[in-house]
C-alpha positions in Angstrom: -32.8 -0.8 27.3 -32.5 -4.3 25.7 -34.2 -2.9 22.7 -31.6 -0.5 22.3 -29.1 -2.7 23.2 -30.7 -4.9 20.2 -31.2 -2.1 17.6 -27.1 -0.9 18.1 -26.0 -5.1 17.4 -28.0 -5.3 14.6 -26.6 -1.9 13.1 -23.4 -2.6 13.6 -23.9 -6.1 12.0 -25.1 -4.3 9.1 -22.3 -1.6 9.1 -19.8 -4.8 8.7 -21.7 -6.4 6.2 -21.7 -3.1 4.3 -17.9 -2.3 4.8 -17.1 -6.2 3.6 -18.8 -6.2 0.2 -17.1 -7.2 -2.8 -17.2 -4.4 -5.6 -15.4 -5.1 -9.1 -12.9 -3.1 -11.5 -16.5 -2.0 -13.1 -18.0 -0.9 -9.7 -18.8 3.1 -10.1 -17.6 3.7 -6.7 -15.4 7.0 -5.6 -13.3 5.8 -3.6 -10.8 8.0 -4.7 -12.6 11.0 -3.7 -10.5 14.0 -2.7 -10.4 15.2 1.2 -12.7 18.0 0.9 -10.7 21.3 2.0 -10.1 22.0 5.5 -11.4 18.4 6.3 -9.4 15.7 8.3 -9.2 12.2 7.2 -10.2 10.6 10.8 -12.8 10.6 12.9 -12.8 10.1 16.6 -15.0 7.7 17.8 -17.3 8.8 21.0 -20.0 6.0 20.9 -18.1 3.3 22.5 -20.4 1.0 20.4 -19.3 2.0 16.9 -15.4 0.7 18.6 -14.8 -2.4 16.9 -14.3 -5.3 18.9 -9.8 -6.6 19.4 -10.4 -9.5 20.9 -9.3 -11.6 17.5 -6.5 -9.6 16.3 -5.5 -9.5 19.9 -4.7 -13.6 19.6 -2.9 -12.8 16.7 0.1 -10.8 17.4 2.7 -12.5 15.1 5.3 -10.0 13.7 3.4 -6.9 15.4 5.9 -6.1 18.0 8.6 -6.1 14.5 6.9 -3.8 12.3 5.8 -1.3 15.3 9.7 -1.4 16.2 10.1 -0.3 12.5 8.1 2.7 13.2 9.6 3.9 16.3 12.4 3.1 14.4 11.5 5.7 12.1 10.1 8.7 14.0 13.1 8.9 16.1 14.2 10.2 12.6 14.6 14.2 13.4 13.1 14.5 9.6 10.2 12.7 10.7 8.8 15.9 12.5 8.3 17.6 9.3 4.9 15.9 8.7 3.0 16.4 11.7 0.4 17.4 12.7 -1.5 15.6 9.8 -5.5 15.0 10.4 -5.4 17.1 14.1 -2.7 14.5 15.4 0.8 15.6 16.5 4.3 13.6 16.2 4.6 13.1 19.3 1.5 11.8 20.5 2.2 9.4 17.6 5.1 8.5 19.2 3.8 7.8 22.7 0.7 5.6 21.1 3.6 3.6 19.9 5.4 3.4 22.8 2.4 2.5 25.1 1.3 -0.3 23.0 4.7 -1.7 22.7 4.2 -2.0 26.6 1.1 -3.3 26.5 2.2 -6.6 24.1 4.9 -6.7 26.4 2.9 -6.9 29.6 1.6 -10.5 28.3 -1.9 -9.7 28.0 -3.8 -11.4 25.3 -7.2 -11.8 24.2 -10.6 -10.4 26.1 -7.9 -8.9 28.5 -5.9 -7.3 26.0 -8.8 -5.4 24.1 -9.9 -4.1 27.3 -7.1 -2.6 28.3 -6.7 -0.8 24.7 -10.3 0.3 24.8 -9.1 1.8 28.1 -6.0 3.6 27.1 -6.7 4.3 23.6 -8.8 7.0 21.8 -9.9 5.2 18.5 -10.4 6.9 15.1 -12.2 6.5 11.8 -11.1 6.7 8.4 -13.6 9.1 7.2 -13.5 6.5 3.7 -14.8 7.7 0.4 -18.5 8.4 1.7 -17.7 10.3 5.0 -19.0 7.1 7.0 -15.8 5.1 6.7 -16.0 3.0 3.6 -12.4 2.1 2.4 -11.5 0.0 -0.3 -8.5 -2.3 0.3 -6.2 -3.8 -2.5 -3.0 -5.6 -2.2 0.6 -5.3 -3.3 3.3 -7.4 -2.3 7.5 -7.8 -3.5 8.0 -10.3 -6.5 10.9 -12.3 -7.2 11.7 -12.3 -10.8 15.2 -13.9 -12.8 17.6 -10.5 -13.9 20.4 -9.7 -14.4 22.6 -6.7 -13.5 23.7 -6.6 -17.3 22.4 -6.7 -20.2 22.1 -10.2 -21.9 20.1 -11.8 -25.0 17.7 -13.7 -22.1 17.7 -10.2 -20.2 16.7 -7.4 -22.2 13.6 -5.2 -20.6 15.3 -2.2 -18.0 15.1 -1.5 -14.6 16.4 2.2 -14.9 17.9 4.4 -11.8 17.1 7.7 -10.8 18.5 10.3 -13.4 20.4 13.3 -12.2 17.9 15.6 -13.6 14.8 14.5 -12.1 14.2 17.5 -9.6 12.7 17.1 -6.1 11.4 18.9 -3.3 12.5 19.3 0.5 9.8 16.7 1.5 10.5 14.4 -1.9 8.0 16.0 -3.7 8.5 15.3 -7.8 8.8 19.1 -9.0 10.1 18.0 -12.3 13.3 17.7 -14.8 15.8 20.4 -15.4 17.1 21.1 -18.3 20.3 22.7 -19.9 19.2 26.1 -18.8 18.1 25.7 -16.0 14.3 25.8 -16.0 12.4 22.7 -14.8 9.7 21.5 -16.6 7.3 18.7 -16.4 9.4 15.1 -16.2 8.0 13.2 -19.6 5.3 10.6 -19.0 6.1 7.0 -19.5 5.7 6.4 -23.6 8.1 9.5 -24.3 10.6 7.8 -21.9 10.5 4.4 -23.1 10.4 5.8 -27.2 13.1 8.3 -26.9 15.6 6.5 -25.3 16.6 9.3 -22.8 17.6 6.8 -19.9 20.5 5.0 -21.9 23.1 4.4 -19.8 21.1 4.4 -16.7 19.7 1.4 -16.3 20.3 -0.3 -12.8 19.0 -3.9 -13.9 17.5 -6.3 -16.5 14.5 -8.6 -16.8 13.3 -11.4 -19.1 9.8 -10.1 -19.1 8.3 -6.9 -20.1 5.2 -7.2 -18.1 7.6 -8.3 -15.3 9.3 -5.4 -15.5 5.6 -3.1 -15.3 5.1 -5.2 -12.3 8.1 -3.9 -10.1 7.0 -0.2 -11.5 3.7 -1.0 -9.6 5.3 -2.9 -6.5 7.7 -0.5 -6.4 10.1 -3.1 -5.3 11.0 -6.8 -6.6 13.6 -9.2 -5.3 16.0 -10.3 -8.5 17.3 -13.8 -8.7 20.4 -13.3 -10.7 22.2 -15.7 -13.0 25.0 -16.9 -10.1 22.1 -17.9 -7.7 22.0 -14.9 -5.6 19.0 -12.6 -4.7 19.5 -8.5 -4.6 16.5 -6.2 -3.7 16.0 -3.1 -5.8 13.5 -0.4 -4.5 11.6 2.6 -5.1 13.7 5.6 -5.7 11.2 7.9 -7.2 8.6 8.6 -10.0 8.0 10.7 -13.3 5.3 12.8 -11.0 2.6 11.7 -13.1 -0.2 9.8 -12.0 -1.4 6.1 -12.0 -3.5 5.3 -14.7 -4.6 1.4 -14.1 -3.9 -1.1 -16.6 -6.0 -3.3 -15.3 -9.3 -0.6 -15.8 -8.1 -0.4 -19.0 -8.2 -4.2 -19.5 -12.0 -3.9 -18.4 -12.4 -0.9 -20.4 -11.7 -2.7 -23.4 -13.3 -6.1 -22.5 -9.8 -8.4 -22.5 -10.7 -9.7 -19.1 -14.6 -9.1 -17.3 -14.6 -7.1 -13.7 -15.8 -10.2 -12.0 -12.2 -12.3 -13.2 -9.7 -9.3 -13.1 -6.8 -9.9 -10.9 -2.8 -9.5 -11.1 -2.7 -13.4 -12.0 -5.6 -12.5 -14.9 -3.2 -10.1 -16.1 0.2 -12.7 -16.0 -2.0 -14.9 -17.8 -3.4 -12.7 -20.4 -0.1 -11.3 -21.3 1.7 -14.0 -21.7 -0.6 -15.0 -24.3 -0.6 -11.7 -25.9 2.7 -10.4 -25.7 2.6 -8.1 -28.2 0.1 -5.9 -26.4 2.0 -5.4 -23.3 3.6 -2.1 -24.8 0.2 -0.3 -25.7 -1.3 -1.4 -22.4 1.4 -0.4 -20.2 2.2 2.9 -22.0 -1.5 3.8 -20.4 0.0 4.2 -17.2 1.9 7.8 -18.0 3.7 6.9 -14.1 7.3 5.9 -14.6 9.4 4.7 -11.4 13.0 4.7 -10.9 14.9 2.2 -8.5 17.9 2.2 -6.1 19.8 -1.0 -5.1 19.4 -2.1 -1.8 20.7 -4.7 0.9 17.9 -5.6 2.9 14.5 -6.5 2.9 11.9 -4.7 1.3 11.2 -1.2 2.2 8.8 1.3 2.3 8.0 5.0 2.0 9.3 5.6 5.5 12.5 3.9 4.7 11.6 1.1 7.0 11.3 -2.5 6.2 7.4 -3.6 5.4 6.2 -7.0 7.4 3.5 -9.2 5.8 0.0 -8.4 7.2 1.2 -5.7 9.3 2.2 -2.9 6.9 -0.4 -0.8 5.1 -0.1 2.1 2.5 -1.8 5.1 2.2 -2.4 8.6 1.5 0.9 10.5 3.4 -0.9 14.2 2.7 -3.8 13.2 5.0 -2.8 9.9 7.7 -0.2 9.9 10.2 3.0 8.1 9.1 4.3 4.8 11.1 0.8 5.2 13.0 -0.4 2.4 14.8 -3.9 1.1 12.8 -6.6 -1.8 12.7 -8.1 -3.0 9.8 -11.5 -5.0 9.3 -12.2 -6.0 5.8 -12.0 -9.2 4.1 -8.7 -10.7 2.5 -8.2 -14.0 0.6 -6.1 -16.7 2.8 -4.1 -19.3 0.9 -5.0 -22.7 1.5 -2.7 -25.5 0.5 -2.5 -24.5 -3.2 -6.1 -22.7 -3.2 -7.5 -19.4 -2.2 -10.1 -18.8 0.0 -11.7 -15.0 1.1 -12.5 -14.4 5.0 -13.6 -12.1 7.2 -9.6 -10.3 8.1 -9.3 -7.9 11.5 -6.0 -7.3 12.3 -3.3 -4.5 13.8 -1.3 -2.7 11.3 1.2 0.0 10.9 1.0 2.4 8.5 4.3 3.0 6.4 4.2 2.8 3.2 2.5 4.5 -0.1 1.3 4.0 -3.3 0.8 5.8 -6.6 -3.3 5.0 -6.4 -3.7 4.6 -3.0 -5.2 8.3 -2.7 -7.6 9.8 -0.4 -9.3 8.4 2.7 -10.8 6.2 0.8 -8.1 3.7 -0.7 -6.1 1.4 1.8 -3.3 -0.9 0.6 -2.1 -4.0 2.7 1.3 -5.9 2.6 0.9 -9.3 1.8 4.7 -10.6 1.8 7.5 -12.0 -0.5 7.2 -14.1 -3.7 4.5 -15.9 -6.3 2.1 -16.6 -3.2 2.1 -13.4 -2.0 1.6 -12.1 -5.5 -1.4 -14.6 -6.1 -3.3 -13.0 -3.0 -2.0 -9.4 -3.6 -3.6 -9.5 -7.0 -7.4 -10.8 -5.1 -7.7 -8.6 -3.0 -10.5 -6.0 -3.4 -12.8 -5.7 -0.9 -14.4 -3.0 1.5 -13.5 -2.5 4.9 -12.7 -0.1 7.2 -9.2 1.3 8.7 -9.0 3.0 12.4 -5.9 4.8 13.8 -5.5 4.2 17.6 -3.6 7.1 19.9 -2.6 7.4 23.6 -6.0 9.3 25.5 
C-alpha cells in the first residue's frame, strides 16, 4: 500500500512538472488542436488522486466572491440558456455550482477545511488540453491605458473605429459577414483592405497617438483612454471582421526580429518604437480587425460582465461552459517591486471571457488587471498548466 501510495505522489509530482514547463513562440506544440468531433472538452475526474490539492487557493480568496457574483450576474440572463449544454454540462447545474460555492466562502471556511468541503460537494473536471491528458497553454491579456482623444488631432491620428451598420451577425453574435447594396452578404474584408481603402471614414469612435497602440487594444479588445481634459473613458469589444488571429508576434520569430526565448508584449513596445515604420506590414498579418463600443464601466468581457484581475479567464465558448466556476495550476510571473519573478500560480477562476486565439481545449487566457503593470506580466506569460471546471455532485 505505501508503495502505491509512493508511486501515485511521485506521478503526480511529475504530471505538475510536465503541465508547468516553459515552451517558447518557436515551440512546435498543438495547442490549438481542434476538439475532435463528438468529443467533449472536459473530463471527469474519478481517481480522487489525480484531484488537485485547494488548500492554497483556498487562503487566497481576494476578489472571488466579486467575479463569481458577475457570473450569477450573468446566467440569470434569460439569453444565457441558449448555450447549454456545452461539454455534457447543463445551465442550470452551472448555476447551482455557483450558487453553492458562493455559500461555501460565505460559511467562513478557509484553508485545509475549505478544500475538504469542495472535494466533498464538488465533482471535478479536466480540460482535456491539446494532448487529451490535459495540457493547456496559458497566455495573458490585460486592459491598457493609452492618451486619445475622442477627435481627431495632429498628436491623435491612428483610429479606434465603431461597428459599421453593415457588418452582419448571427442570433448568437456569430460574424456571418457584410451586406452589401443588394442585399447578399459576403465575406467582411480582412484587415489591410480595411485600413487601405478607407471604407470606415466617418466611423471612427476614437484616436490614438500610437499605431502599435492602437493594434494593442485590437488584441485586448479593450483599453482605458486618458483623454486630453484628464478624464478616463473605457472603449470595448463590439465585434470582429470574422477572420482569424494571425500572431504578430510569430511572425516577429518567423522573421528573426526578436528570438523565441525574449518574445513578449514589452519586446514588441520596444521593438516598434524603434522601427516604426514596420508596424503597418507587421500588423496587416493579422487579417482580424475589431470594432469598439463606448462604455461606462470597467472592463468587460464576452459575457458582458466586468473581468477581475486573477479571477477571470478566456476561452473557447463553442466547447467550456460560460461564467463556470474553474481552477487553474500553472505558473504566472508575479511583480516584485519593479521586477518580475515566475512561480508556481493555483488559483479559483471564473470563466467569462474570449479571445480571438484562445481556441480549443488547449489554450487558456488569464486576466491580469488594469494598466502598464498589468501589461508587463500579461505580455510574460506562457506557460503550461492545467484548467479544471468544478460542478455541484
Amino acid at each position: 500500500m505505501k508503495k502505491r501510495i509512493l508511486l501515485s505522489v511521485l506521478l503526480l509530482v511529475v504530471a505538475f512538472t510536465f503541465s508547468c514547463r516553459t515552451p517558447t513562440k518557436e515551440t512546435k506544440i498543438p495547442y490549438d488542436r481542434p476538439l475532435p468531433p463528438g468529443q467533449y472538452a472536459l473530463r471527469k475526474i474519478t481517481n480522487p488522486i489525480e484531484i488537485p490539492d485547494f488548500t492554497m487557493a483556498c487562503l487566497n480568496l481576494t476578489d472571488l466572491r466579486e467575479a463569481i457574483d458577475n457570473s450569477r450576474s450573468y446566467l440569470n440572463k434569460p439569453s444565457s440558456r441558449q448555450f447549454f449544454p456545452v461539454s455534457g454540462i447543463t445551465h442550470r447545474r452551472t448555476q447551482e455550482s455557483l450558487d453553492a460555492f458562493a455559500e461555501l466562502l460565505g460559511s467562513g471556511l478557509r484553508g485545509a477545511q475549505l478544500n475538504q468541503a469542495i472535494r466533498e460537494k464538488f465533482d471535478v473536471y479536466i480540460s482535456i488540453g491539446c494532448d487529451d491528458i490535459g495540457t493547456v497553454l496559458f497566455t495573458g491579456y490585460y486592459t491598457p491605458i493609452f492618451n486619445g482623444s475622442l477627435t481627431r488631432t495632429g498628436q491623435f491620428e491612428y483610429p479606434l473605429y465603431k461597428q459599421p451598420d453593415d457588418l452582419i451577425k448571427g442570433p448568437t453574435g456569430e460574424i456571418l459577414g457584410r451586406k452589401m447594396s443588394d442585399g447578399t452578404i459576403t465575406p467582411y474584408p480582412p484587415r489591410a483592405v480595411i485600413e487601405n481603402s478607407g471604407m470606415l471614414r466617418g466611423n471612427e469612435l476614437a484616436w490614438l497617438s500610437d499605431p502599435f497602440e492602437s493594434y494593442i487594444a485590437h488584441v485586448q479588445g479593450s483599453a482605458k483612454l486618458r483623454l486630453p481634459d484628464g478624464k478616463l473613458t473605457t472603449i470595448g469589444y463590439a465585434a470582429n471582421n470574422g477572420h482569424e488571429y494571425e500572431s504578430v508576434a510569430q511572425a516577429l520569430v518567423r522573421d528573426g526580429k526578436i528570438s523565441g526565448e525574449k518574445i513578449s508584449l514589452s519586446a514588441m513596445i520596444d521593438y516598434f518604437k524603434r522601427y516604426k515604420d514596420q508596424v503597418e506590414m507587421y500588423v496587416r498579418r493579422n487579417p482580424r480587425f475589431v470594432f469598439f463600443r463606448k462604455e461606462g464601466g470597467p472592463p468587460l468581457g464576452c459575457l458582458n460582465e466586468p473581468v477581475t484581475t486573477l479571477r477571470s479567464i478566456a476561452t473557447d465558448k463553442s466547447i467550456f461552459p460560460r461564467a463556470s466556476l474553474t481552477f487553474i495550476s500553472t505558473t504566472l510571473p508575479q511583480a516584485m517591486g519593479t521586477t518580475v519573478v515566475n512561480q508556481l500560480y493555483s488559483g479559483f477562476t471564473l470563466d467569462q471571457d474570449a479571445g480571438g486565439a484562445i481556441r480549443a481545449p488547449g489554450r487558456c487566457d488569464v486576466y491580469m488587471g488594469l494598466g502598464d503593470m498589468a501589461g508587463k506580466l500579461a505580455g510574460q506569460t506562457y506557460q503550461e498548466g492545467r484548467l479544471y471546471y468544478l460542478f455541484l455532485k
